[in-house]
C-alpha positions as CSV (number, residue, x, y, z in Angstrom):
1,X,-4.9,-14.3,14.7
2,X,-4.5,-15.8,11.3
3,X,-2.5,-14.0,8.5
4,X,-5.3,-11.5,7.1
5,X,-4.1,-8.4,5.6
6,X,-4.8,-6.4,2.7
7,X,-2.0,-5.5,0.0
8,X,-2.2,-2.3,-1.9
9,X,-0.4,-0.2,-4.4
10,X,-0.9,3.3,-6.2
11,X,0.3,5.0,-9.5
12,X,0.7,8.5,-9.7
13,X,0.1,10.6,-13.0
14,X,3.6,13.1,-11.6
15,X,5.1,13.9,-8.5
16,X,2.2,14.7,-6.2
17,X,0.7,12.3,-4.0
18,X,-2.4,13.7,-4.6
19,X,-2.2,12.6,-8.0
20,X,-3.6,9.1,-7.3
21,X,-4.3,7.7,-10.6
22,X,-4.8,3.8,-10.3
23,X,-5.0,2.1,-7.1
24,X,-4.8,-2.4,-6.5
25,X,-5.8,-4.3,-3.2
26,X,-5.2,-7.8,-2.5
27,X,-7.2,-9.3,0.1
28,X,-5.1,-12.2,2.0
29,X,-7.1,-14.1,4.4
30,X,-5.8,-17.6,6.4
31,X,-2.3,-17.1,4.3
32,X,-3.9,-17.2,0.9
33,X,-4.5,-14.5,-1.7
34,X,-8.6,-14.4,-1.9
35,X,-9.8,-11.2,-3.8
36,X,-8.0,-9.0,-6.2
37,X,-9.8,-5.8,-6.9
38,X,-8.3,-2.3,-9.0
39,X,-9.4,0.6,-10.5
40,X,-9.0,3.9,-11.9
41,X,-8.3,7.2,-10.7
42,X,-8.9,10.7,-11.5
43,X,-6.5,13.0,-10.4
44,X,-8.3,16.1,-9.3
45,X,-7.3,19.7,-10.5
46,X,-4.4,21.1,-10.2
47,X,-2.3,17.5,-10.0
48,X,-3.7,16.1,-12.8
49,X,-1.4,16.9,-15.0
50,X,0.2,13.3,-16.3
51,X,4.0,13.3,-16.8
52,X,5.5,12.2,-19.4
53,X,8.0,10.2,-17.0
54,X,5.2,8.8,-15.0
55,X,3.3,7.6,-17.8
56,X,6.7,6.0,-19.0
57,X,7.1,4.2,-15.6
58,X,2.7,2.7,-15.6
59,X,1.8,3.3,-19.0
60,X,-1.5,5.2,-17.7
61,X,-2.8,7.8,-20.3
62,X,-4.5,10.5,-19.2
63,X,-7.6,9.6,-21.2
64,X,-7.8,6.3,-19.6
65,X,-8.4,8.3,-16.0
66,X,-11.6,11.0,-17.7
67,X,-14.0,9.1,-16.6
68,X,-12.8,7.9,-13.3
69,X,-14.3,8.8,-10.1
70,X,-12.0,11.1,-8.5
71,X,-10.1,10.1,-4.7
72,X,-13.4,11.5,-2.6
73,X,-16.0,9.5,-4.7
74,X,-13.7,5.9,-4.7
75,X,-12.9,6.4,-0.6
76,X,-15.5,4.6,0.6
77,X,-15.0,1.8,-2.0
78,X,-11.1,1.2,-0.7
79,X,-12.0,1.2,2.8
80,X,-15.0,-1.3,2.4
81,X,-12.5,-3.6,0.7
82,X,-9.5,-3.2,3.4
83,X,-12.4,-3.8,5.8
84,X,-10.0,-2.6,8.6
85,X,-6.7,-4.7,7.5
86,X,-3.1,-4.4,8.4
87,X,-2.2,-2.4,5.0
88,X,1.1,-3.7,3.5
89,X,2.6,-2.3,0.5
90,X,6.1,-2.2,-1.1
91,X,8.0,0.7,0.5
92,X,5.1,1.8,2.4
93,X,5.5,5.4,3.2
94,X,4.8,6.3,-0.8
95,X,1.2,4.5,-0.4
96,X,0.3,5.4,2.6
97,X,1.2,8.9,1.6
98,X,-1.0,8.8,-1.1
99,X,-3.8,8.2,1.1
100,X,-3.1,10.7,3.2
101,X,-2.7,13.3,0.9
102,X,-5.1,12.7,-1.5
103,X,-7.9,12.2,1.5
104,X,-6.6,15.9,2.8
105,X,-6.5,16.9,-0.2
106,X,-10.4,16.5,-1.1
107,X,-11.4,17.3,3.0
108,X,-12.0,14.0,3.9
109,X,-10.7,12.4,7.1
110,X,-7.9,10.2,6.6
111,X,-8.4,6.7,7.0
112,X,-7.3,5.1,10.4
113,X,-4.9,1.9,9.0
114,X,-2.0,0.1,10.8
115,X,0.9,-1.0,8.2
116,X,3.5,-2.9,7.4
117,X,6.1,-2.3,4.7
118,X,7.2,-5.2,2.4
119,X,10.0,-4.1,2.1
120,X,11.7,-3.7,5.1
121,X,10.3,-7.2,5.5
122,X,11.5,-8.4,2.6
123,X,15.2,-7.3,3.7
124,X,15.0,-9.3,7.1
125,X,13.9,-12.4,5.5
126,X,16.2,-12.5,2.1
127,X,20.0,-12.1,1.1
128,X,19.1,-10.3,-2.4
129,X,21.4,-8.1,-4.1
130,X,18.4,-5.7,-4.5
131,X,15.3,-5.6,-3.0
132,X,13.0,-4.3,-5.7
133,X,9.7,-5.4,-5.8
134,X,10.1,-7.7,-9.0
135,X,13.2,-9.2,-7.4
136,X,11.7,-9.7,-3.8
137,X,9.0,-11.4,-5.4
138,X,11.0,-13.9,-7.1
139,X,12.2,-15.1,-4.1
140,X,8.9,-15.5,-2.8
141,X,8.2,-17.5,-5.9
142,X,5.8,-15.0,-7.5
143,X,7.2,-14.2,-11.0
144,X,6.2,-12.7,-14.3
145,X,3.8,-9.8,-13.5
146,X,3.7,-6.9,-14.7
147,X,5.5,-4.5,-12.3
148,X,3.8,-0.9,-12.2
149,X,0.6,-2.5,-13.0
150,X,-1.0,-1.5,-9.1
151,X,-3.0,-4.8,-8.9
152,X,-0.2,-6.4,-10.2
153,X,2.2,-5.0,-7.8
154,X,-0.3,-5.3,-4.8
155,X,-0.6,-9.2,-5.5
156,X,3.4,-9.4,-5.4
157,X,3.5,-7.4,-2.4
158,X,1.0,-9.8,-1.0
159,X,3.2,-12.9,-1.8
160,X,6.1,-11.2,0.2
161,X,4.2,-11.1,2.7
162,X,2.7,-14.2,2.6
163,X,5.9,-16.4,1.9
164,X,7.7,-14.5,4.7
165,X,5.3,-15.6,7.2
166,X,5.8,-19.6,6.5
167,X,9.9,-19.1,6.4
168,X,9.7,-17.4,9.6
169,X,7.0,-19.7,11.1
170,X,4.3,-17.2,12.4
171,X,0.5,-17.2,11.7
172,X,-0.5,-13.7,12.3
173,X,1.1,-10.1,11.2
174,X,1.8,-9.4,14.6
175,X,4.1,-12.0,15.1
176,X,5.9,-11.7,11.5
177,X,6.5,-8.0,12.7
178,X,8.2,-9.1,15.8
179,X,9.9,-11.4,14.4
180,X,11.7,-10.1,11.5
181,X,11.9,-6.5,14.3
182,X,9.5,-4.3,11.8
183,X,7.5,-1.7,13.5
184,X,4.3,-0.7,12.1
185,X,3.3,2.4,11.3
186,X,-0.1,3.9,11.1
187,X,-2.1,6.8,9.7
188,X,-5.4,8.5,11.2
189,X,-6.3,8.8,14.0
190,X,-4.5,5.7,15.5
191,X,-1.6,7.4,14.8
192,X,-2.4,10.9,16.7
193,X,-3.4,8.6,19.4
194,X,-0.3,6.4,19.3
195,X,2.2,10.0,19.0
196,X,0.2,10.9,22.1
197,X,0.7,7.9,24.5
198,X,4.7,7.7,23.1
199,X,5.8,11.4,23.3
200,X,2.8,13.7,25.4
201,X,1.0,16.4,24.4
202,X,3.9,18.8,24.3
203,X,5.3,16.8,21.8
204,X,2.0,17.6,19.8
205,X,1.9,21.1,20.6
C-alpha cells in the first residue's frame, strides 16, 4: 500500500467549529503531492460572526465568504476529493473537529475518515525546538508558504508527511504510524464501530 493520503486544513471565522470558513486538501498519491484543491466557506447563522482575532490570524473577510456555498452544499465536494483517504492534518483534532461539527451542525452524517496527525508525527521524527507547522515544514524542506492560508497549510502538512515517510523508510501510512508509535484516530461511523469492538456496549451506554 503506497503512501496515498489526503492533507487538509480549515480556518474558522471565531471560536466555533462550526464556523468553517475556508477549507485546503492536498491529494498525495505514490509519495508525491498530485492535486491541490481550496475553497470558500460560509459560515451558517449563528457562527458566522467573523472575529476580529480570527480574521487577524487568516486574513479572511467576511465579504469574501457571501457568496460561498455553506458546509451542507460543499460536503459532497470534500468527500469526492478525499475519495476515502487517510486524512492528515496539523494538530488533527481541530480539523477533524471541524468536520464533525459543522456536518452535525447542518444534519448531515459525519463523514467516516481514518487520520493521522502531523504533528504528533512530526515530533517522533524531528529534534525542533517547536513544532509549529511553519517550523516542521522546514525540516521537511517545504518553506515559504503562507501559513494560515488552508491550501497552503494543507500542502505543508502533506510534505510532513511525505518526508517522514522516506526518513523512516516506510511506503504506506500504516507502517509510518507504527513506526513513529502514532495511533489513528477516526470519525463516523468507523469510530462508533471501533469504541464498540475496544470498550463494549456498556461503554456506549
Amino acid at each position: 500500500m503506497p503512501v496515498n493520503f489526503t492533507a487538509i486544513d480549515f480556518e474558522t471565522a471565531n471560536g466555533s467549529n462550526v464556523s468553517a470558513c475556508s477549507v485546503g486538501m492536498t491529494k498525495v498519491r505514490d509519495g508525491r503531492v498530485v492535486e491541490r484543491v481550496g475553497w470558500f466557506i460560509r459560515p451558517p447563522f449563528p457562527h458566522d460572526e467573523f472575529n476580529e482575532w480570527n480574521i487577524r490570524i487568516h486574513g479572511i473577510q467576511p465579504e469574501q465568504c457571501a457568496d460561498a456555498f455553506e458546509w451542507g452544499d460543499q460536503l459532497p465536494d470534500l468527500l469526492a476529493f478525499a475519495e476515502g483517504d487517510v486524512l492528515v492534518a496539523h494538530n488533527a483534532g481541530f480539523d477533524m473537529g471541524v468536520i464533525k461539527a459543522a456536518s452535525t451542525f447542518v444534519g448531515s452524517a459525519v463523514p467516516d475518515f481514518r487520520y493521522l496527525c502531523s504533528l504528533q508525527v512530526a515530533r517522533k521524527t524531528y529534534a525542533l525546538d517547536s513544532y509549529r507547522l511553519p517550523v516542521a515544514a522546514m525540516a521537511a524542506g517545504f518553506e515559504g508558504f503562507t501559513h494560515h492560508d488552508a491550501l497552503a497549510d494543507a500542502e505543508a502538512c502533506a510534505h510532513i508527511m511525505i518526508d517522514a515517510a522516506a526518513r523512516h523508510g516506510v511506503d504506506d501510512m500504516d507502517a509510518l504510524a507504527s513506526v513513529v508509535g502514532v495511533k489513528f484516530g477516526a470519525i463516523g461511523p468507523v469510530a462508533t464501530a471501533e469504541k464498540a469492538a475496544t470498550h463494549g456496549p456498556m461503554a456506549l451506554a
